[in-house]
C-alpha positions as CSV (number, residue, x, y, z in Angstrom):
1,X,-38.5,2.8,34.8
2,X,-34.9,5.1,35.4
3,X,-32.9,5.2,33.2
4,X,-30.5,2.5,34.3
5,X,-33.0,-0.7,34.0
6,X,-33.7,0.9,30.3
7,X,-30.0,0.7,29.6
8,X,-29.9,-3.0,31.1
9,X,-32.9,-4.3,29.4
10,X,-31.3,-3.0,26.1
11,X,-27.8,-4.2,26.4
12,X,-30.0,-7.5,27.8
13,X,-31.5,-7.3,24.5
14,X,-28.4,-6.6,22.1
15,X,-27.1,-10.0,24.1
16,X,-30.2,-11.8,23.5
17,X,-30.0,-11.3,19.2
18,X,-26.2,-11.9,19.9
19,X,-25.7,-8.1,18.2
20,X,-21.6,-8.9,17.5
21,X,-22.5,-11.6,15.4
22,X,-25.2,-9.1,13.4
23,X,-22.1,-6.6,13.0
24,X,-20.2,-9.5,11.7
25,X,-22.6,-10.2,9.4
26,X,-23.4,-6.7,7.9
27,X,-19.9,-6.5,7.6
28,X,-19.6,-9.9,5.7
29,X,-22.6,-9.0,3.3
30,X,-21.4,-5.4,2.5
31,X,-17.9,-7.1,1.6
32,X,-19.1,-10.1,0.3
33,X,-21.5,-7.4,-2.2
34,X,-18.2,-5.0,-2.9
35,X,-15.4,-7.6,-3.6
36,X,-17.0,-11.1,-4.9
37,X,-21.0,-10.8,-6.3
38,X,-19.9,-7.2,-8.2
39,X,-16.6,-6.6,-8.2
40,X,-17.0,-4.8,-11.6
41,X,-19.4,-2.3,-9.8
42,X,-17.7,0.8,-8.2
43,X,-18.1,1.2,-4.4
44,X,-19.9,4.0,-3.9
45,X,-23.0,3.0,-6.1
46,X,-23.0,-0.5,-4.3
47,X,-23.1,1.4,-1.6
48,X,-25.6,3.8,-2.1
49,X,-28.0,1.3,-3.4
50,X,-31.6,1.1,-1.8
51,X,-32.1,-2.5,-3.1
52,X,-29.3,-3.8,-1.6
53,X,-29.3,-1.9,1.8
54,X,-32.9,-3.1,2.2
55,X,-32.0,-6.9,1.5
56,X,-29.0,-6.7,4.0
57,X,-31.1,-4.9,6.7
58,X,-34.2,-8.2,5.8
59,X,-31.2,-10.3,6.4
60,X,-30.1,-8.7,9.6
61,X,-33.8,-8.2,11.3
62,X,-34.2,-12.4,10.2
63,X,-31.4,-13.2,11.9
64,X,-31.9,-11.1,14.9
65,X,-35.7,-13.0,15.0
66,X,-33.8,-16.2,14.5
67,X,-31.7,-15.5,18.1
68,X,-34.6,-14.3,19.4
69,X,-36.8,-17.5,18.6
70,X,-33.7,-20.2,19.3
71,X,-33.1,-18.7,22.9
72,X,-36.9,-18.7,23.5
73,X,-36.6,-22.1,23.2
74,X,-33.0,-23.2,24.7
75,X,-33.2,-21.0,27.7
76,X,-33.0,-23.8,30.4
77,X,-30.5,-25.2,28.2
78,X,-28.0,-22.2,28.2
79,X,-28.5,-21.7,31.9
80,X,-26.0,-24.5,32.4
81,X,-23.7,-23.4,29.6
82,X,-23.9,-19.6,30.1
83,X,-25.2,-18.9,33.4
84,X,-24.2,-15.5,33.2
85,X,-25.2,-14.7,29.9
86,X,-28.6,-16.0,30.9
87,X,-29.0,-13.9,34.0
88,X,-28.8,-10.8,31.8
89,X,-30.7,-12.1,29.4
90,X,-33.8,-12.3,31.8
91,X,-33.6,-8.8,32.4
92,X,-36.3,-9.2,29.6
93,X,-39.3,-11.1,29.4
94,X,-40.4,-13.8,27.3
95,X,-43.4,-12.0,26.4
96,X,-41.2,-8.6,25.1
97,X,-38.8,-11.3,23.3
98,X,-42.0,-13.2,21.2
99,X,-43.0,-9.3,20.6
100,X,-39.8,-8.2,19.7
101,X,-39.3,-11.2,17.1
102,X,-42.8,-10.8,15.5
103,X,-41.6,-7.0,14.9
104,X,-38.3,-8.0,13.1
105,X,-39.9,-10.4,11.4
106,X,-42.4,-8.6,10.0
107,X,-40.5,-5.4,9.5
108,X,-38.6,-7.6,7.3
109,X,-41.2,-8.7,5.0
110,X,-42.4,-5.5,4.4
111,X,-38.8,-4.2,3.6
112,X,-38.4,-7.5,1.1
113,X,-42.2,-6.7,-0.3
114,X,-40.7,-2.9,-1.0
115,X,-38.2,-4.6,-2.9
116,X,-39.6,-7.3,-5.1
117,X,-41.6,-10.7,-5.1
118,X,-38.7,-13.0,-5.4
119,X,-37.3,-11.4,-2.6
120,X,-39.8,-11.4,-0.6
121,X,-40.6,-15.2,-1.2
122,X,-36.7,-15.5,0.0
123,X,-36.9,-14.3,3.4
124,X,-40.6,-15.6,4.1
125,X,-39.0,-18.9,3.4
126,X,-35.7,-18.0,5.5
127,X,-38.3,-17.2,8.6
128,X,-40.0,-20.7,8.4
129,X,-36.9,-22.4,8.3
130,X,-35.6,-20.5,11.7
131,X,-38.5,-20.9,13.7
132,X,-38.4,-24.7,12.7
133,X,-35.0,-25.4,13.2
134,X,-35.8,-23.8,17.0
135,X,-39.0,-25.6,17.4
136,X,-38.2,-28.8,15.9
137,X,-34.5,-29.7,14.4
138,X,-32.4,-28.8,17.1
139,X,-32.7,-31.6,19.2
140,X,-31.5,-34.3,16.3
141,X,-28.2,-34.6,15.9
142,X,-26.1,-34.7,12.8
143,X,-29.1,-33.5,10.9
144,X,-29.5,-30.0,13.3
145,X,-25.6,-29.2,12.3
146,X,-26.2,-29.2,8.4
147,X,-29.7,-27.7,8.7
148,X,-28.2,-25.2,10.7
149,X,-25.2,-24.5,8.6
150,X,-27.4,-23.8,5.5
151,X,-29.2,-21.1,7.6
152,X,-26.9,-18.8,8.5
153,X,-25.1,-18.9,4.4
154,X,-28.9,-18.6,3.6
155,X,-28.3,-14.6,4.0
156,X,-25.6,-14.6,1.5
157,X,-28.0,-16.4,-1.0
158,X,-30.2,-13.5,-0.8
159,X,-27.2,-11.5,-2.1
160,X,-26.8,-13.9,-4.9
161,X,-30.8,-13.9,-5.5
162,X,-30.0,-10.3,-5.8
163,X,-27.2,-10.4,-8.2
164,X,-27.4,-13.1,-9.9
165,X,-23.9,-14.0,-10.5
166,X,-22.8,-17.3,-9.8
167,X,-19.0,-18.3,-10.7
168,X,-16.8,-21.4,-9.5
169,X,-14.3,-19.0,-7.7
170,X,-17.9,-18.0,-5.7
171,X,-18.6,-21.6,-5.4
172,X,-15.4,-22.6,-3.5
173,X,-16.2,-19.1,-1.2
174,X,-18.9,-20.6,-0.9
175,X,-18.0,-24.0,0.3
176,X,-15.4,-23.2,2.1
177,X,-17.0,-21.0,4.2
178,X,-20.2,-23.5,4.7
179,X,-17.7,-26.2,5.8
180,X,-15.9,-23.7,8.4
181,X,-19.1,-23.1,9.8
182,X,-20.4,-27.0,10.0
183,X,-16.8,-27.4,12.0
184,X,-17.2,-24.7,14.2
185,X,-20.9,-25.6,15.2
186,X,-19.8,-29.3,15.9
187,X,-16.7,-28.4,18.4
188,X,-19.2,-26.4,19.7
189,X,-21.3,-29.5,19.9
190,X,-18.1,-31.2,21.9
191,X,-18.2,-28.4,24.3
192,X,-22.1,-28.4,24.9
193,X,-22.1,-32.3,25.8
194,X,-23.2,-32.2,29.5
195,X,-26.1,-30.1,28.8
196,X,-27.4,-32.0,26.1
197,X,-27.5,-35.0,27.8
198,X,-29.4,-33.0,30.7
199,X,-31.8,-31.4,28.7
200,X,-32.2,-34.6,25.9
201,X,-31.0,-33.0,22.9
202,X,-29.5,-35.3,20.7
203,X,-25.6,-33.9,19.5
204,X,-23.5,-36.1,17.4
205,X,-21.0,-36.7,20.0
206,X,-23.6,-38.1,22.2
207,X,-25.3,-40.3,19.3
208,X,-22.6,-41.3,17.9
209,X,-19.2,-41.1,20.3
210,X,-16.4,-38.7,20.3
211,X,-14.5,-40.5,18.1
212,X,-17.0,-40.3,15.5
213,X,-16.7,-36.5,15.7
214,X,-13.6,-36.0,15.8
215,X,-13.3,-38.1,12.3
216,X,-15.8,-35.7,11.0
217,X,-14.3,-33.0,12.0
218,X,-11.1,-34.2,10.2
219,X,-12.7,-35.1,6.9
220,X,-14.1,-31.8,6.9
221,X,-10.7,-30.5,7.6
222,X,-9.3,-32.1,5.2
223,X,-11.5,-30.8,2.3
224,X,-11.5,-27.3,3.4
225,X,-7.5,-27.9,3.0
226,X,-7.9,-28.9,-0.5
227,X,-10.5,-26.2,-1.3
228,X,-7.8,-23.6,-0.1
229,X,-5.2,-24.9,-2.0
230,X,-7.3,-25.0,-5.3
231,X,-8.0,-21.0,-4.4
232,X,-4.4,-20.3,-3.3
233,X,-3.5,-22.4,-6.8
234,X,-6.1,-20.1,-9.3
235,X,-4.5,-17.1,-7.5
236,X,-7.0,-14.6,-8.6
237,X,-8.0,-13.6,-5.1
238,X,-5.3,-11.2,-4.9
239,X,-3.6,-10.6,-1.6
240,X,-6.6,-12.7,0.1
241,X,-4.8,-15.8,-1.1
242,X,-2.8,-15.2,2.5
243,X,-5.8,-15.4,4.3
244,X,-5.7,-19.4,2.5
245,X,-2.2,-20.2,3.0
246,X,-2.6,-19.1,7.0
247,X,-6.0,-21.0,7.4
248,X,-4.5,-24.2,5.3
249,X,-1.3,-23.9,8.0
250,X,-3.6,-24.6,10.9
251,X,-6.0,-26.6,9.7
252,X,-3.5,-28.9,9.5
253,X,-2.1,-28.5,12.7
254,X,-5.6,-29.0,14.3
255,X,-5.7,-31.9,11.6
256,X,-3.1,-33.3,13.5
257,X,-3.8,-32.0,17.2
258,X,-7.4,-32.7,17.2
259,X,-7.2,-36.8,18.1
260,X,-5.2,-35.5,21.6
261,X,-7.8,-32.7,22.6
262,X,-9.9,-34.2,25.8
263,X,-11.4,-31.9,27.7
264,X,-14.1,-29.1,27.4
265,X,-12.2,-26.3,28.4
266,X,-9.8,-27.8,25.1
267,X,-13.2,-27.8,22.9
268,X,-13.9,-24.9,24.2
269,X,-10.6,-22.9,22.9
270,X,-10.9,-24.8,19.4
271,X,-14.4,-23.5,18.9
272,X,-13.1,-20.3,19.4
273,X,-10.5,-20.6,17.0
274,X,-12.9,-21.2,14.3
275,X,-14.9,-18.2,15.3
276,X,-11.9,-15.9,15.2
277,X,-11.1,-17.6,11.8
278,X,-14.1,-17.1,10.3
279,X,-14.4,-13.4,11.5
280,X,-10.7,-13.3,10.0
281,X,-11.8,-14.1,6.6
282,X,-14.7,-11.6,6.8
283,X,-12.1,-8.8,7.2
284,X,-9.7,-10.6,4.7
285,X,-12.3,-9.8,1.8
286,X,-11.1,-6.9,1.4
287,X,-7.3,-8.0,0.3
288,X,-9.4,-9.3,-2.6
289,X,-8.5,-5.9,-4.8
290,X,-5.2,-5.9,-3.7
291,X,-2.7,-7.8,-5.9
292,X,0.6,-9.2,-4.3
293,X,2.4,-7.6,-7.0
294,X,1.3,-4.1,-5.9
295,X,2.4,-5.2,-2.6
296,X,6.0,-6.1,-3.9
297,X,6.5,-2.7,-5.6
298,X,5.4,-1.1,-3.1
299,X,7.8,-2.7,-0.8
300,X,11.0,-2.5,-3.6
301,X,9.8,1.4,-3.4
302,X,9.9,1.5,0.2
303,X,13.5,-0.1,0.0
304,X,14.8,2.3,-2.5
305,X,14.0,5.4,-0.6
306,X,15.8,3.8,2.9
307,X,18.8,3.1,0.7
């Protein structure tokens, strides 16, 4: 094998366990660890902590699995939503892609065993509920959205498992960021209607009519709003709170828009709004430690020495 069908089959590979959503997600945890479970704690010893490395890698290897697993199963279905995609995708085999995901899998339990019990009860649970949401849930609507929502915050549970330290400012994170998600998969549901109906998977806009979803998605709108506003209200998530006031702003606008949107390619760009937003308030964590007041002395400052 040269060297060039190597370098295919691993960027075929990195598509296949969707590898920018794993850096996304490392990204998320290591934040999520520095500036909301254990703020308290300085950096560098979060950082430099075996326990927690090894529960973000379990939660990186699942996840990977979990791609591996869903496209194992959806394959003929993406062909007609992402021919191209697929076509790479094939530059590996089925039978590399089962091996590959018993590998991660496992990999990860022994990490979790390394670690503790409790932790590795976690992710052996986490694994079941992937491979059954791919062999099983994904084909009933409604039901395959929540399911699906409360796998991928299930990594961020582990964190907490880890931790231990549940508040009510990392309950409304928390919720807000599960409802974001539960939108985003179900305008992805709008855009994915033609194959669904092909290949009999039951969505939510094919059960129960567009209109139907798009009051859904409104609702859910709605009470992300209000969560923002309680956040941007408590004020104690320092210069993050802009991150709420910005997402508020157009989840209004799409509360508004979203009874006029009509065609797929229109789904299509909403869905990948909500995927920008939500990798916007990954990077946004990190305006957590920085207070607004800081920022307005630091600006008077700046002023000062112009003048």
């Amino acid at each position: 094998m040269n060297a060039q069908k190597i370098i295919l089959k691993i960027i075929a590979l990195f598509s296949v366990v969707r590898g920018y959503n794993l850096v996304v997600l490392i990204l998320a945890q290591y934040l999520a660890a520095l500036f909301i479970f254990a703020p308290e704690v300085s950096h560098r010893q979060l950082l430099t902590n075996p326990r927690l490395d090894g529960i973000i890698l379990c939660s990186i290897l699942c996840v990977a699995a979990g791609y591996i697993i869903n496209n194992f199963y959806d394959l003929e279905k993406d062909e007609l939503k992402r021919p191209l995609q697929v076509y790479l995708q094939k530059q590996v085999s089925q039978g590399f892609k089962l091996t590959v995901y018993i590998l991660l899998n496992a990999s990860a339990l022994i990490i979790a065993g390394l670690i503790s019990l409790k932790v590795f009860i976690f992710f052996l649970v986490y694994q079941f509920l992937v491979w059954f949401y791919s062999h099983k849930i994904n084909r009933f609507a409604l039901i395959k959205n929540f399911y699906l929502v409360i796998i991928r915050v299930m990594p961020f549970f582990a964190l907490l498992v880890y931790f231990d330290n549940f508040t009510f400012n990392l309950a409304l994170h928390a919720v807000f960021v599960t409802i974001l998600f539960l939108i985003t998969d179900i305008v992805k549901d709008l855009t994915s209607q033609k194959a669904d109906l092909i290949y009999g998977y039951d969505s939510i806009p094919i059960k129960y009519g567009i209109d139907f979803t798009k009051v859904l998605i409104a609702g859910l709108l709605l009470i992300d709003i209000i969560i923002g506003f309680i956040i941007i209200y408590k004020n104690d998530v320092g210069a993050m709170k802009y991150f709420f006031i910005g997402a508020d702003f157009c989840f209004i606008i799409i509360f508004l828009m979203i009874w006029k949107l009509k065609t797929s390619q229109e789904y299509k760009i909403l869905h990948y709004f909500f995927k920008g937003m939500i990798v916007a308030g990954v990077f946004s964590i990190v305006l957590i430690e920085i207070n607004p007041l800081t920022l307005q002395t630091i600006a008077q400052n700046f002023n000062q020495r112009i003048k």
